[in-house]
N, C-alpha and C positions, 0 to 999 in steps of 0.2 A: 692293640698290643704295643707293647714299649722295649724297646733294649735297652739289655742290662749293661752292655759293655759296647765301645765302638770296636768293627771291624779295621783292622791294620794293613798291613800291606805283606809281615811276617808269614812263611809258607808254615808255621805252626799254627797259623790261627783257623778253627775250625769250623767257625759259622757262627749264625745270630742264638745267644740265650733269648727266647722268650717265655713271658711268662702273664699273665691277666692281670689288668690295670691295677686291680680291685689288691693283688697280692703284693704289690709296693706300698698301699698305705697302712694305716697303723690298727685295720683290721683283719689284716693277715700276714703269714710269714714267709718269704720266698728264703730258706735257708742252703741250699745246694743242689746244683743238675752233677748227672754220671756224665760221664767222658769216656771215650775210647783213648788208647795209648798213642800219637804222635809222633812220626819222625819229623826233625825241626828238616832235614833237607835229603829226600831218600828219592831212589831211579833205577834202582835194580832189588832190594829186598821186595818180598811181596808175601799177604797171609794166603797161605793155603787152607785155614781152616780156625775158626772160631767158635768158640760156647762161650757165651753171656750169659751168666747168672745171677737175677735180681732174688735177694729173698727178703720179704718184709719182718723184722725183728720188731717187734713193740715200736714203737713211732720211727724207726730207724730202718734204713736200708742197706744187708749186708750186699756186696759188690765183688764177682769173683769173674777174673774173664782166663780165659784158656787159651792162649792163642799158636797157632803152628803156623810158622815162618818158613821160607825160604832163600835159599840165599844162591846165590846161580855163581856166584865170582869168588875169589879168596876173600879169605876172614877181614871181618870189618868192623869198628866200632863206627857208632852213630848215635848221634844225642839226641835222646826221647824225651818227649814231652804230656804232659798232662795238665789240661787247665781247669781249675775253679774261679768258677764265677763268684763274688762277696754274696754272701746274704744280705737282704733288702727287706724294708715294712715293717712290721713289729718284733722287730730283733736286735741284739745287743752285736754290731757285725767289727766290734773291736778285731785285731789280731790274738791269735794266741801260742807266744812263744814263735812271732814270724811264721803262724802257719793258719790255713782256715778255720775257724772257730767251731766251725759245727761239720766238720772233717776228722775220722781218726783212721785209725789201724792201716796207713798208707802201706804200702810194700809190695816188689818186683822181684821174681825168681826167673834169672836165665839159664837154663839147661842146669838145675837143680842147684845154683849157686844164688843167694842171694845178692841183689843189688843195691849199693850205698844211692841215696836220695838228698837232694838239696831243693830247700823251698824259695820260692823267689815272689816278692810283689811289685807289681809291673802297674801300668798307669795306663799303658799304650806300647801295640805290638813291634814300636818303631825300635823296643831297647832288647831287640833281640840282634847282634851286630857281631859279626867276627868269629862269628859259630860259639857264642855264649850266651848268656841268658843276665841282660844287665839288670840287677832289681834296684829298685829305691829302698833306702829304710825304711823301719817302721813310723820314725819320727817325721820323717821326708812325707809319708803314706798318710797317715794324719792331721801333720801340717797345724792348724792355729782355727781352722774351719772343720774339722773333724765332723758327719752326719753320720753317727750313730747308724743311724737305720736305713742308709742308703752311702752305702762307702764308694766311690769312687775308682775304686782300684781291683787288679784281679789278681789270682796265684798261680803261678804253674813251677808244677812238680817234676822234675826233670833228673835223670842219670845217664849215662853214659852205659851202651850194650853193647859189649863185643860179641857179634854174629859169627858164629863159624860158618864155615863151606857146608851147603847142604841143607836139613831140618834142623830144626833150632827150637825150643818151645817156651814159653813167656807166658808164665802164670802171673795173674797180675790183681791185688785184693785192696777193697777201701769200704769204710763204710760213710753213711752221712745221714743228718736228721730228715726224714721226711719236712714238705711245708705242706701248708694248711693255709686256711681261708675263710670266711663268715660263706663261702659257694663250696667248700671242699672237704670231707673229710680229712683227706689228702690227697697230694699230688706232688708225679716228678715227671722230668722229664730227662730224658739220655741222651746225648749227642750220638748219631752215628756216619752223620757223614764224614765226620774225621776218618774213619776207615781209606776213604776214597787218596788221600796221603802215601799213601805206600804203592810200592811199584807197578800194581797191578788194578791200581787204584778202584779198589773193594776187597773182598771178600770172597775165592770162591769155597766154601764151603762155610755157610754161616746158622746157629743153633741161637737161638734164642729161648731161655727156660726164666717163665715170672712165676713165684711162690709168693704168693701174698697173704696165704692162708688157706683153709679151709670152710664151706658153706658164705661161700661171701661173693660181692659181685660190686664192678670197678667200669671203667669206660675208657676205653682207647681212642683218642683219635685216626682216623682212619690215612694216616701220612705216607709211610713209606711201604705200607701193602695195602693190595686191592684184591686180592685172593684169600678168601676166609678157609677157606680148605685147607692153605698151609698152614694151621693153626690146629693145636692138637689139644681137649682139654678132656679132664673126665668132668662135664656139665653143658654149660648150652652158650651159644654165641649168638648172638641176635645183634644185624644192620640196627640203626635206631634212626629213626625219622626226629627232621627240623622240631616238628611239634613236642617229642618225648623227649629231647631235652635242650635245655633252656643255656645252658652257656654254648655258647660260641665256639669255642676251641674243639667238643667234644660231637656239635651236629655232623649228620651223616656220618657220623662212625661207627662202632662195635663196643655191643655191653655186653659181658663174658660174666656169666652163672657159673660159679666154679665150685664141686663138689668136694672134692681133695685134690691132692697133688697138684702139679705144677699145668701152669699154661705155658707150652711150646710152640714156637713159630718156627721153622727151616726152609732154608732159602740156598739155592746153590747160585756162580755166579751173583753172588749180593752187590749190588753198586748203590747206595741208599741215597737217593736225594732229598730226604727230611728227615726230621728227628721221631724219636719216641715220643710221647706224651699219652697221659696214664694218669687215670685220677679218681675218687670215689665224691659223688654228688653231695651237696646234702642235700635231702628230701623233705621237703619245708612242706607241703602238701601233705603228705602223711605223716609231718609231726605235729601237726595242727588238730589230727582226728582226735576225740575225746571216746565217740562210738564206730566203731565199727558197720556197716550198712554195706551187705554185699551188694546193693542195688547201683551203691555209687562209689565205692571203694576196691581199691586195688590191691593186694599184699605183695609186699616186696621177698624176696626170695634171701637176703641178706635178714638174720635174725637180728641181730644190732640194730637195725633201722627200726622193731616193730618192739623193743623190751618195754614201751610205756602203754601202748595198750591194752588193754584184757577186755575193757566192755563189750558186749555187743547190741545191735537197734533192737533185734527179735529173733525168733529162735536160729529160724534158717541161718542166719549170720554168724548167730554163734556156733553154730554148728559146722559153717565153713570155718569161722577163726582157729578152731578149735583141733583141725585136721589140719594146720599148715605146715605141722612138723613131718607128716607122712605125705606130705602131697611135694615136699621135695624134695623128697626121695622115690619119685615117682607111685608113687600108691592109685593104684587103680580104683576107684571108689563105685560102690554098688550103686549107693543114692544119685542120681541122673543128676539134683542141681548144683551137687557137690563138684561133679563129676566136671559137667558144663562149665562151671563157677572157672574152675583151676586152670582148665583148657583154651580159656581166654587168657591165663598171666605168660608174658612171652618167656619164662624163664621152667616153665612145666613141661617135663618130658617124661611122658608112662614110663614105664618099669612094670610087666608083668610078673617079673620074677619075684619082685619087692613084697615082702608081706610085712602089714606092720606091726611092728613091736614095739612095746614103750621103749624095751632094755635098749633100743637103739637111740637112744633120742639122747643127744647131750645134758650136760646137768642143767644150762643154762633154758634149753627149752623144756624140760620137765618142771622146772621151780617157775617157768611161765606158762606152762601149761596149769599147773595147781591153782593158780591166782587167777587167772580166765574162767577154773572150773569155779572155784570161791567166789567171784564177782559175778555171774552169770547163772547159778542157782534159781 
């Protein structure tokens, strides 16, 4: 693992970005991690309560946090902070208009008023001095040695929030490009130990809601929880063992079969001592398959991983292939080696109630179920 940025001495600074070696060079793209909101110097506000909302947009991740404040003394401003890390690897990680390149829709609502934002690019958390925020230019930032795809420098988004006495609430929205990988679909990952910043240094009441889509399935590192219980999803969460999967970042963790809606985690008293980190594999093993062979093959529960296949080795095969649209949706299957077949994939969970019906099946697995039926004749 490599750092993207050096640690300062700055009480805004929030921890190490990491990110997989592989995603700094010019096969992959590390374009932005999320951030929690930062007091540059705070000892008596504290969050009473948090909702983090990641929703996946087409390669983009929208960003909405909710947060409720307290304030125990008279009214107080104090200067908040938000950091971005440069984009690194195969990206164009110019500035754009002195702001993050692959960052938009920034903006901060305190107690239903909007707040003004100024961008800053820093070098080093030493040119934070005198309760300001000192940036270098852009020409300063670039310099005569300018690298393209490994910038040197970081931003942080910062305003001034006057607190009043009491509850206070701080809506706070961004979005940024997912990155990728020749190992990733994609991946992000979220700072949350910035939380630990504020007066009570955590969170006690913390919501965490991931919308990544629907019928799809992704891999959490297993960092800042150890309790799968607190995790709420309509689909299946499965521990993953060393051997089922192959990067590093994601062994011993949790791979979440997500049917609809959101995957929720809730944590009271939250003190986080590691980051988020959240990513989709690629599955080089079963894009290799030309046939199908329930003998020796697996089917993955994510339909995207499986639209180039249709053959199958012989019948039985195809006869499982061919059931994968109702088998996760829980489909009870009469046929025993059907039945067997699906009850080995860790991602199958019956559903008695479930009866199946084409009408249910999205377009995308109908127009591959037609071509499996067409190819397997």
């Amino acid at each position: 693992m490599k750092e993207l940025f050096k640690i300062g001495k700055a009480l805004f600074i929030t921890g190490l970005f990491f990110y997989s070696a592989i995603a700094l060079a010019n096969d992959g793209a590390f374009y932005a991690s999320g951030n929690q909101l930062i007091p540059i110097r705070e000892t008596t506000i504290s969050i009473q309560k948090e909702i983090l909302r990641i929703v996946k947009v087409g390669d983009e991740l929208d960003v909405t946090v909710d947060y409720t404040f307290f304030n125990p003394g008279q009214a107080k401003s104090i200067l908040v902070g938000f950091e971005a890390a440069s984009p690194s690897g195969d990206v164009d990680g110019t500035p754009k208009n002195g702001k993050h390149p692959y960052m938009n829709g920034f903006s901060a609502e305190l107690n239903g008023i909007p707040l003004r934002f100024k961008t800053a690019i820093v070098r080093d958390t030493s040119d934070y001095l005198n309760d300001e925020v000192h940036s270098i230019s852009i020409d300063q930032a670039m310099g005569n040695d300018f690298n393209v795809n490994a910038p040197d420098f970081y931003y942080v988004y910062y305003f001034n929030a006057s607190f009043k006495k009491g509850v206070n609430r701080l809506i706070h929205h961004y979005r940024f490009q997912l990155s990728s990988s020749v190992m990733e679909h994609y991946s992000f990952q979220y700072i949350l130990t910035a939380a630990n910043r504020w007066a009570n240094n955590g969170i006690d009441d913390f919501t965490l809601e991931l919308d990544l889509g629907s019928w799809t399935s992704f891999d959490l590192a297993k960092t800042f929880f150890e309790d799968n219980n607190k995790w709420k999803v309509d689909g299946v969460l499965r521990n993953v063992s060393d051997k089922d999967n192959w990067l590093e970042l994601y062994k011993n963790g949790v791979r979440a079969f997500v049917r609809a809606g959101k995957l929720t985690y809730h944590q009271k008293n939250f003190h986080p001592k590691r980051e988020l980190y959240l990513g989709k594999l690629m599955d080089y093993s079963l894009m290799q398959i030309e046939s199908f062979n329930a003998q020796e093959h697996r089917l993955p529960f994510d339909f995207r991983d499986l639209m180039h296949l249709h053959k199958a080795k012989d019948e039985k095969s195809y006869k499982i292939l061919r059931n994968l649209p109702y088998a996760r949706r829980g489909y009870i299957f009469k046929t025993a080696y059907i039945q067997e077949y699906y009850e080995q994939q860790p991602w199958y969970e019956a559903n008695a109630a479930y009866e199946a019906k084409q009408t249910d099946l999205l377009l995308e697995e109908k127009e591959w179920l037609d071509k499996v039926n067409e190819v397997n004749r």
